[in-house]
C-alpha positions in Angstrom: 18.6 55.6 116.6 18.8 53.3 113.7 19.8 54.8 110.8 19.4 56.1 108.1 17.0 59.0 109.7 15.9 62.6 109.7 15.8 64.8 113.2 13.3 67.4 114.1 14.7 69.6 117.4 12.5 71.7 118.9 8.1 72.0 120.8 5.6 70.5 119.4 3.1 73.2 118.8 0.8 72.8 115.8 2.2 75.5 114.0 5.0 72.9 113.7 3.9 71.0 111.3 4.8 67.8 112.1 1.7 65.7 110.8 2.8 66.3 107.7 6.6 65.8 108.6 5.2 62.4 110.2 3.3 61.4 106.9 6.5 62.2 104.7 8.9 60.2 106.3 6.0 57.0 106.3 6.1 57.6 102.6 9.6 57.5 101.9 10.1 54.7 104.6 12.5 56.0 106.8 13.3 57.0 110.3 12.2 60.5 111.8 13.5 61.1 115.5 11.4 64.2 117.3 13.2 65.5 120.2 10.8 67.5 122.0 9.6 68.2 125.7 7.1 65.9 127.1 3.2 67.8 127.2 0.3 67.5 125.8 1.3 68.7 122.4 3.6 65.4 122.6 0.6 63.5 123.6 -1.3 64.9 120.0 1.7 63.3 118.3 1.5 60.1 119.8 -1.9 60.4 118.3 -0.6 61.0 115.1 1.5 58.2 114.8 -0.5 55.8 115.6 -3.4 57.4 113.1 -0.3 57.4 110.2 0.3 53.9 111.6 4.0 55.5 111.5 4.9 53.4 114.6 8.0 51.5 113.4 8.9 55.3 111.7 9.2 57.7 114.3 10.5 57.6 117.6 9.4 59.9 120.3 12.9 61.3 122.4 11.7 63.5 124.8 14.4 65.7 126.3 17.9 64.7 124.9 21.1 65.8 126.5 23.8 68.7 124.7 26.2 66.0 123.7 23.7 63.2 122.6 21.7 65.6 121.0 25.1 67.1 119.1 25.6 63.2 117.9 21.8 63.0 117.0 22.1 65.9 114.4 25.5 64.8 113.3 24.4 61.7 112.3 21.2 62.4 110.7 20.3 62.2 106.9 19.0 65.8 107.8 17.2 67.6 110.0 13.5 68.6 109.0 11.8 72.2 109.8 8.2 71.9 109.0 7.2 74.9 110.6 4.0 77.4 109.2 5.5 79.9 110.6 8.5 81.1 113.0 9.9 84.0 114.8 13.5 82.8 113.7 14.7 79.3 113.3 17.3 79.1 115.7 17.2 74.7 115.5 18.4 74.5 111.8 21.2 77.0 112.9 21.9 74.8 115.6 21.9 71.1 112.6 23.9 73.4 110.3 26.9 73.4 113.1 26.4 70.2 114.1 27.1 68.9 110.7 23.2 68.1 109.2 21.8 69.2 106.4 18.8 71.1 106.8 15.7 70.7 104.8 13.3 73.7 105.8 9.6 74.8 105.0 9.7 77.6 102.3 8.8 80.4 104.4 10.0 83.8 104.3 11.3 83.7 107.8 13.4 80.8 106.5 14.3 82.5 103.6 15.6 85.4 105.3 17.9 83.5 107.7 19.3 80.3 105.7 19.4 82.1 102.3 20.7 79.2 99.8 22.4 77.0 102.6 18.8 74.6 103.1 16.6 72.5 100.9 13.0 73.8 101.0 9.8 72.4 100.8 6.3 73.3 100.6 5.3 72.7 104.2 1.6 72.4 103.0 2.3 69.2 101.0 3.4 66.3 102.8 4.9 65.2 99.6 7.1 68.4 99.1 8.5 67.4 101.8 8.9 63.4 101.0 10.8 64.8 98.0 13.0 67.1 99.9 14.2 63.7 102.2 14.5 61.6 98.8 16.7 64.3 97.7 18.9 64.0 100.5 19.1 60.3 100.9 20.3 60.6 97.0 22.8 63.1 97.6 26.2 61.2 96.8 29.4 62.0 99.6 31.0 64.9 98.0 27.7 66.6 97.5 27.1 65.9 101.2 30.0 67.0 102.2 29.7 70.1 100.2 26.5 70.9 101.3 27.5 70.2 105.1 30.9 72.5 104.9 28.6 75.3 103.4 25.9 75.2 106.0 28.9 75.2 108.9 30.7 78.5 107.3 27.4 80.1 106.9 26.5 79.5 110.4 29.7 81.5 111.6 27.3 84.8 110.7 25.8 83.8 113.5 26.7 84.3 117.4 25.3 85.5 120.4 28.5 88.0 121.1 27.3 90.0 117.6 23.6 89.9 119.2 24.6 91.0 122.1 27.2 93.9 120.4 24.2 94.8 118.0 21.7 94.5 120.8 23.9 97.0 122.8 23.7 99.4 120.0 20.4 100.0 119.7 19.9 100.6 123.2 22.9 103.0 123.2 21.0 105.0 119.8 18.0 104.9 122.0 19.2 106.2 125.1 21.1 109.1 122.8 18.0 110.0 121.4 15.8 110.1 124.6 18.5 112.4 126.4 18.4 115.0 123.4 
């Protein structure tokens, strides 16, 4: 992928947002990479690109391997969330330890899970989000750096063992109550 460019990891459902994702980076003339499973949600952006005449801007991955998709992140200006809406937001997790920074839609889903760790965006404006990737490609090394280190600490409060532990503790509560 030439560089510099911003990564978006994940389906590409509508609620995704990346129309407007795809119209930011055309307006702030840089490189978005979408790696995303082949379907006809992939097809729609194919559409998409060719109606932002964002062709020589985005590049359609596909599937991408663990360990290229590790490099992708890690050398991205940032990786991009333009959801409407989510469940969680397991992907920016995912950029944060890989070494991105993360620029997220402003939802309170988002909010909830990233705290002060991302750069956020109005996912409604195309241009929220142009601004969000300027930002970024401004940020000076130490800043980057900072920003980077930050997001990779914070992600520790993540893991699958304390979901599982926590998981396992509800159950147990539940079982306790149903026997009483």
């Amino acid at each position: 992928m030439e560089k510099p460019y911003f990564i978006y990891v994940g389906n590409a459902y509508p609620h995704k947002n990346l129309a407007r994702a795809i119209e930011a980076a055309v307006g702030c003339d840089v490189n978005f990479a979408i790696v995303s499973s082949r379907g006809v949600f992939a097809e729609r952006l194919k559409k998409l690109i060719t109606k932002f005449n964002a062709e020589k801007f985005v590049k359609l991955l596909g599937f991408v391997p663990d360990e290229e998709l590790k490099t992708l992140y890690k050398n991205a200006e940032g990786f991009i969330f333009p959801s409407l809406y989510e469940g969680f937001g397991l992907p920016g997790l995912e950029a944060m330890s890989a070494g991105t920074v993360v620029l997220a839609s402003d939802i309170p889903v988002f909010k909830e899970i990233y705290k002060d760790k991302v750069l956020y965006f109005n996912p409604y404006d195309y241009t929220s989000i142009e601004r969000s990737m300027r930002e970024v490609l401004s940020m000076d090394i130490e800043e980057r750096e900072k920003t980077i280190k930050e997001g990779q600490k914070f992600v520790k409060n993540y893991s699958w063992a304390k979901m599982a532990k926590q998981t396992l503790k509800v159950y147990e509560e539940v079982i306790k109550k149903y026997k009483e």
